[in-house]
LOTIFI-881208 format. One record per residue (C-alpha): x, z negated, y negated; residue number from 1; residue in three letters. Coordinates in steps of 0.2 Angstrom, whole numbers. Each point is the difference from the previous one (the first is absolute). Layout:
[[X; Z; Y]; NUM; ALA],
...
***
This chain:
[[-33; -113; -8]; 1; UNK],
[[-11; -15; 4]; 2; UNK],
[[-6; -1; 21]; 3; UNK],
[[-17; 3; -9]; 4; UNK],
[[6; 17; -10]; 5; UNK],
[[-10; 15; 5]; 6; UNK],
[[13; 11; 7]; 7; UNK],
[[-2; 19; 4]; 8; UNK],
[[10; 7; 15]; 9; UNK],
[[-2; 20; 2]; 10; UNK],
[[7; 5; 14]; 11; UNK],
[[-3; -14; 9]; 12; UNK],
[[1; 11; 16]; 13; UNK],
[[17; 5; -2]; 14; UNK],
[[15; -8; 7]; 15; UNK],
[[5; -5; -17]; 16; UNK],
[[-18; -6; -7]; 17; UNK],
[[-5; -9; 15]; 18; UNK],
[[18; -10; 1]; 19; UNK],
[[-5; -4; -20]; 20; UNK],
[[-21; -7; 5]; 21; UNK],
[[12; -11; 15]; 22; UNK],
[[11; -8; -12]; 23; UNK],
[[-13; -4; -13]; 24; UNK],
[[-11; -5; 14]; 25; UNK],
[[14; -14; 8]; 26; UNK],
[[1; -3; -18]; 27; UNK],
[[-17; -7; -1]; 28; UNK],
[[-8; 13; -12]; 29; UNK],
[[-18; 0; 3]; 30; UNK],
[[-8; 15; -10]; 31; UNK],
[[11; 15; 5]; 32; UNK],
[[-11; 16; -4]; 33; UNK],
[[2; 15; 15]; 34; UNK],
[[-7; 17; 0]; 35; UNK],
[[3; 13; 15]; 36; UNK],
[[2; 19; -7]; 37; UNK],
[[-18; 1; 6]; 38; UNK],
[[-7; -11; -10]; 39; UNK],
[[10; 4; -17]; 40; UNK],
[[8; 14; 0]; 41; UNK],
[[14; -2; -13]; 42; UNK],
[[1; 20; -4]; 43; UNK],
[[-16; -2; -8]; 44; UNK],
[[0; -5; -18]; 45; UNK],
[[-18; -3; 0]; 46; UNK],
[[-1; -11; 15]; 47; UNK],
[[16; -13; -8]; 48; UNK],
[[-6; -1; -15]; 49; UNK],
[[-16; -6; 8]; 50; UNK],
[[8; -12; 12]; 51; UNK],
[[10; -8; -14]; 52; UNK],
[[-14; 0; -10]; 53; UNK],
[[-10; -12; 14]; 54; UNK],
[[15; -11; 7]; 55; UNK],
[[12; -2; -16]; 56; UNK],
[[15; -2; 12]; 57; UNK],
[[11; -14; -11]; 58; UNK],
[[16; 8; 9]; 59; UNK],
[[5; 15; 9]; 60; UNK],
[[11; 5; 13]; 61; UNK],
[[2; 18; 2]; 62; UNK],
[[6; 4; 18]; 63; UNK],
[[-13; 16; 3]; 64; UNK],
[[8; 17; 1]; 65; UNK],
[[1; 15; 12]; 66; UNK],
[[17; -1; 10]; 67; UNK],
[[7; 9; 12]; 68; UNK],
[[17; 5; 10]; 69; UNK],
[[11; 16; -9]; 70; UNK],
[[-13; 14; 9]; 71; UNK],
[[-14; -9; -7]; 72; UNK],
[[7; 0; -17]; 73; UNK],
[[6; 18; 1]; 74; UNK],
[[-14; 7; 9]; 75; UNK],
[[-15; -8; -12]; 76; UNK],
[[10; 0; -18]; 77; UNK],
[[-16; 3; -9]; 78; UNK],
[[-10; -12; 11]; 79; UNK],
[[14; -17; -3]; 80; UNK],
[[3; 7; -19]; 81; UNK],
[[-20; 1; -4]; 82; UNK],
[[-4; -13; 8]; 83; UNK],
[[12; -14; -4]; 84; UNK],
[[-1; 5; -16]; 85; UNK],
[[-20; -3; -2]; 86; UNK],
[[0; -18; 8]; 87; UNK],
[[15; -6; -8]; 88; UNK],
[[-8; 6; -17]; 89; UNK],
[[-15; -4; 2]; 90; UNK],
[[3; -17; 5]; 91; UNK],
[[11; -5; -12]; 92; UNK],
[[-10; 8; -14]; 93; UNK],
[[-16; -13; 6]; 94; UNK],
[[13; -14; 2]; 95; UNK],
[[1; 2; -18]; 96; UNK],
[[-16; 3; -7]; 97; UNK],
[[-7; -15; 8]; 98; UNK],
[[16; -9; -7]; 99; UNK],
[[6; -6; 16]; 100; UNK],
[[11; -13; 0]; 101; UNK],
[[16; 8; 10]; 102; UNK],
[[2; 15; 10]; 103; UNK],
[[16; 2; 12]; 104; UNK],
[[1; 19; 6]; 105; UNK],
[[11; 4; 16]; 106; UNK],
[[12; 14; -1]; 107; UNK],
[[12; 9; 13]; 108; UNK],
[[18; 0; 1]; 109; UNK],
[[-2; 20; -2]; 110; UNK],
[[-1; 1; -18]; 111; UNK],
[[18; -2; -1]; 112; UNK],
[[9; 18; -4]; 113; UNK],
[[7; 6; 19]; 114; UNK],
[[19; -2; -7]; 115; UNK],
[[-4; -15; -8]; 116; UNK],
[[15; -13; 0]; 117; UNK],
[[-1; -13; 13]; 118; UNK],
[[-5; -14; -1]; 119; UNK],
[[-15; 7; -8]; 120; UNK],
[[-2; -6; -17]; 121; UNK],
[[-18; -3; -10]; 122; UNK],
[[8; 8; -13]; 123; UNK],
[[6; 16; 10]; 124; UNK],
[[-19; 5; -3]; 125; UNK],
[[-1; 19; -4]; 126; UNK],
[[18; 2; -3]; 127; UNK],
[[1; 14; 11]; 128; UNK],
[[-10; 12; 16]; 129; UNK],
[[-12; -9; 13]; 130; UNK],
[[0; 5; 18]; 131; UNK],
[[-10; 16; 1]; 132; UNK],
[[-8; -4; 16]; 133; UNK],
[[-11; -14; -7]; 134; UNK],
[[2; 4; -20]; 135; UNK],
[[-21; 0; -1]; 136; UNK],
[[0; -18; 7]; 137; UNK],
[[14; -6; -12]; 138; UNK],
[[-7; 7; -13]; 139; UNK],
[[-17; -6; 0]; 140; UNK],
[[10; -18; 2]; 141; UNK],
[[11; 2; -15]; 142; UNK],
[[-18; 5; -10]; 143; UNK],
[[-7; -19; 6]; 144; UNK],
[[16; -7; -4]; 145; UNK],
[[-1; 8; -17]; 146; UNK],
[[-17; -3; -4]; 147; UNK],
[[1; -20; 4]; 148; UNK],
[[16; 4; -13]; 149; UNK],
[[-12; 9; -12]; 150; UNK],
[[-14; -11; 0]; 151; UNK],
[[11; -14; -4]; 152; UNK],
[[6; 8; -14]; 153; UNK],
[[-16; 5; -8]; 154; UNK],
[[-10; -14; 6]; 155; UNK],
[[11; -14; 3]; 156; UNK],
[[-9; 1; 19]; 157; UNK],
[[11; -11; 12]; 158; UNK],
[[3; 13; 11]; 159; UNK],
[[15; 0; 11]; 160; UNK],
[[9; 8; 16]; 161; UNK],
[[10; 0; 16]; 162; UNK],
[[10; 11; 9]; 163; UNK],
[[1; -6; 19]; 164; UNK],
[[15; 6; 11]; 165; UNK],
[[-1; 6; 16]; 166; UNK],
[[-15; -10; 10]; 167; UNK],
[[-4; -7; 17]; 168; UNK],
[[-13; -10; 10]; 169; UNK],
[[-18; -3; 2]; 170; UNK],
[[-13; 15; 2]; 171; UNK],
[[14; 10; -4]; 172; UNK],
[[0; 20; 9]; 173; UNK],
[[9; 1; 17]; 174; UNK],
[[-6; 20; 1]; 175; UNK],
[[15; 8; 5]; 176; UNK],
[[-6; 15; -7]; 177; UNK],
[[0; -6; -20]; 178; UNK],
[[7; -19; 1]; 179; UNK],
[[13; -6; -10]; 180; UNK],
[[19; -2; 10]; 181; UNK],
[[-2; -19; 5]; 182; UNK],
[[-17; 1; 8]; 183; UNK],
[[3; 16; 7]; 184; UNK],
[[17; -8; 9]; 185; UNK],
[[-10; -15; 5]; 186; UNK],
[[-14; 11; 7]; 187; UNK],
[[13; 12; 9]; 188; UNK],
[[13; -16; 10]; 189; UNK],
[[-16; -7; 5]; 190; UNK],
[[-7; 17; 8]; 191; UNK],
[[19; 3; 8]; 192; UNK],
[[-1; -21; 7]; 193; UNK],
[[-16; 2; 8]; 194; UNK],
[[3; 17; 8]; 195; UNK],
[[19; -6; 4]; 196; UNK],
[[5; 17; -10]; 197; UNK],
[[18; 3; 2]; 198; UNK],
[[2; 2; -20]; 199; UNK],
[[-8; -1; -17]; 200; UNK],
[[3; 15; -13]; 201; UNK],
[[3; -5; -17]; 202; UNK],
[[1; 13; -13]; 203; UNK],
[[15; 4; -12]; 204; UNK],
[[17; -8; 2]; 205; UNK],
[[-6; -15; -1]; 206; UNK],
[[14; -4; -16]; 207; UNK],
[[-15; 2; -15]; 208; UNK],
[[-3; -20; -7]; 209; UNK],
[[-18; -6; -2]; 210; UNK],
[[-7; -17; -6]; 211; UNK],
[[-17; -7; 6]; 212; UNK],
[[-11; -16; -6]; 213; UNK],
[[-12; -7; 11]; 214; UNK],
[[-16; 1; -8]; 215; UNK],
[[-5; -19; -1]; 216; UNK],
[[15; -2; -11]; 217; UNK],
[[-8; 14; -10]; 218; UNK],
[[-15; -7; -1]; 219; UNK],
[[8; -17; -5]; 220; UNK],
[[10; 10; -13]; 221; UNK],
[[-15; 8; -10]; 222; UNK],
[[-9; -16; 0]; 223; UNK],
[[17; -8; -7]; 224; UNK],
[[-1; 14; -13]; 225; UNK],
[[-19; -5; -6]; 226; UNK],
[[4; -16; -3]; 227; UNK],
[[17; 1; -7]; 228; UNK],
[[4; 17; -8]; 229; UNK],
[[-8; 6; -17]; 230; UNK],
[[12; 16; -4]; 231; UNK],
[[-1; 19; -5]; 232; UNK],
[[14; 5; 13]; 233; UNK],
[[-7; 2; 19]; 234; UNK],
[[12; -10; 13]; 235; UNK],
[[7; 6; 15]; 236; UNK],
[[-2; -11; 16]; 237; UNK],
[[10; 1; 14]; 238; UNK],
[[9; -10; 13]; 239; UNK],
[[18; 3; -7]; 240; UNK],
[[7; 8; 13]; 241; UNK],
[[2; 15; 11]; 242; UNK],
[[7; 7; 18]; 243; UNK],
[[1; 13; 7]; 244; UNK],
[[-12; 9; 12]; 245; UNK],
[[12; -1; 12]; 246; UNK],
[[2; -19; 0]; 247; UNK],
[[-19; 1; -2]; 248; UNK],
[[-3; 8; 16]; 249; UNK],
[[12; -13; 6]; 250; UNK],
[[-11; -14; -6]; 251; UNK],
[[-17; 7; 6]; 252; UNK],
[[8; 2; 17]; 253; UNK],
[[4; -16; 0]; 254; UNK],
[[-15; -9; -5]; 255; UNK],
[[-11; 12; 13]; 256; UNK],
[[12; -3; 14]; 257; UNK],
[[3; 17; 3]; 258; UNK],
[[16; 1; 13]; 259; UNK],
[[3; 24; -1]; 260; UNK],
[[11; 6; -12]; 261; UNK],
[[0; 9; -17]; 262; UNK],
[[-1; 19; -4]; 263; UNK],
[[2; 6; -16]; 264; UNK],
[[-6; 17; -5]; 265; UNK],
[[11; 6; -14]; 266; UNK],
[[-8; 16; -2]; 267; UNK],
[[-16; -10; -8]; 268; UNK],
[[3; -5; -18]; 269; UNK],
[[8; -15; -7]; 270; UNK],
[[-11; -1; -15]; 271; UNK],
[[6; -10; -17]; 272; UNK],
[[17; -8; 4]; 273; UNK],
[[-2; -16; -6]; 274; UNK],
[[-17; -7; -9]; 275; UNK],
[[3; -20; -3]; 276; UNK],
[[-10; -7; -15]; 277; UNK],
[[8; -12; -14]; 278; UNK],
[[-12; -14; 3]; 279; UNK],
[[10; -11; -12]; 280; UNK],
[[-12; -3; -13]; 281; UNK],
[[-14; -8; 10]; 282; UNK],
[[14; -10; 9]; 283; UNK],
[[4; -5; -17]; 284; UNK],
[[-18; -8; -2]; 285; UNK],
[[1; -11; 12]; 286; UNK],
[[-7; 12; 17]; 287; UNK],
[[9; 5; 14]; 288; UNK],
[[-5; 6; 20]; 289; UNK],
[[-3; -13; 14]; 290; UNK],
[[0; 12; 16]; 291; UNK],
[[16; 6; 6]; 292; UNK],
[[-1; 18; 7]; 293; UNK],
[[2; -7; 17]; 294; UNK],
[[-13; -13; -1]; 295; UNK],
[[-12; 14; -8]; 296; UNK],
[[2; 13; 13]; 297; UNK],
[[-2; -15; 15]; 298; UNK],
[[-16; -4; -9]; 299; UNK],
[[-7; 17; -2]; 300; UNK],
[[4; 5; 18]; 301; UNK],
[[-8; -16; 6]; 302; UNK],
[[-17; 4; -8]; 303; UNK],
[[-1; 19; 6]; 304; UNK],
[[8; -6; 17]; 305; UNK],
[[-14; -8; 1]; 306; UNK],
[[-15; 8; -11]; 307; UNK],
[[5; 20; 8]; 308; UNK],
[[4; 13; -16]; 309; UNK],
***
């Protein structure tokens, strides 16, 4: 990519697509291309085909998808398998029939099979069972992963993908109700500190291991991957290392200055034991995080400190 490329960001709302339109931004790209769901609604095939028709993006990120916590994703199964599966098809079908130069389509550390061994692998792809709880969700990521693979094949399209870890920072969701562990924790020692709380609850044992990526090294990561990686098999990225929820909560306690003590309600499930990501290939080409877990969670409690949830 040139800083004159016309570059397509959907999802440009999202944590991950609007850490992506920041980097390129700093960067000094000048003709990044955003639409709100309003404006294009990437469901309908129609309305893509026309927007690709008029703006012949040169270079795609694709960062849209419907997300949500593990009720979310059990609760609407038809709604994230239906409509993943449209935008991600729909898109990357017009990225090829108005021969766009690249596409780059973000995946989820959920595609991997639920006994998977760690650190996950790209290759432990359906080698075994997902996770029932969001099995739509991974399922309609392993079909974009599979169709950037199939219209390479067929078409020689330079279509690729990236499976980010765990992730953390900017617009991220602090609801308590359906936000991911770290946010949730950050959301949590803040409310105790302010209403000098005696404790903070922290589900499970706290022993299951989890690895997180601020999302500006993300976003650093899939612009790495435009501009230096041309391959059939997706790529994991991740920071290379995990800790435990316990020494998580640690952490966050830290960083928020909360003085109580930890609870830990065993009778609330653990979840997955360990879920660390073999980042080894992209490390190989010459990327690697910047932001220390520490550094990252002082940052992101900073901003919401200071901007409310």
């Amino acid at each position: 990519m040139n800083k004159s490329s016309k570059i397509f960001v959907a999802g440009h709302r999202g944590m991950v697509g609007s850490a992506i339109v920041r980097h390129l931004e700093a960067d000094g790209f000048n003709n990044i291309i955003v639409k709100t769901s309003k404006e294009l609604d990437l469901r309908n095939q129609q309305a893509v085909e026309d927007f690709f028709q008029s703006e012949k993006p040169e270079y795609v990120f694709l960062a849209a998808a419907k997300v949500g916590g593990i009720h979310a994703n059990n609760t609407y199964r038809a709604d994230f398998l239906y409509d993943n599966l449209a935008m991600e098809a729909n898109v990357i079908h017009s990225a090829h029939t108005h021969k766009v130069k690249k596409l780059l389509f973000l995946g989820s550390s959920c595609i991997y099979p639920k006994m998977a061994e760690q650190p996950l692998k790209e290759e432990s792809l359906l080698t075994g069972l997902l996770e029932p709880t969001n099995e739509p969700y991974a399922i309609a990521k392993i079909a974009g992963i599979k169709l950037c693979e199939s219209y390479r094949d067929q078409y020689q399209a330079n279509f690729i993908s990236a499976m980010p870890t765990n992730l953390y920072g900017p617009n991220d969701n602090y609801d308590l109700n359906n936000s991911h562990v770290l946010p949730a924790l950050i959301r949590k020692f803040h409310t105790a500190k302010v209403n000098s709380e005696p404790n903070v609850t922290v589900w499970g044992t706290g022993s299951p291991l989890r690895e997180f990526l601020h999302v500006d090294d993300l976003a650093e990561a899939l612009v790495f991957l435009m501009n230096n990686y041309d391959e059939k098999l997706f790529v994991n990225v991740g920071y290379g290392e995990d800790l435990s929820i316990k020494d998580l909560a640690l952490l966050v306690k830290e960083v928020v200055g909360y003085e109580g003590d930890l609870v830990f309600d065993t009778s609330k499930p653990d979840g997955t034991p360990r879920k660390l990501m073999d980042s080894s290939r992209i490390h190989k080409l010459g990327w690697k995080p910047k932001i220390s877990l520490k550094e990252g969670i002082a940052k992101v409690y900073e901003a919401v400190d200071k901007s409310g949830w």
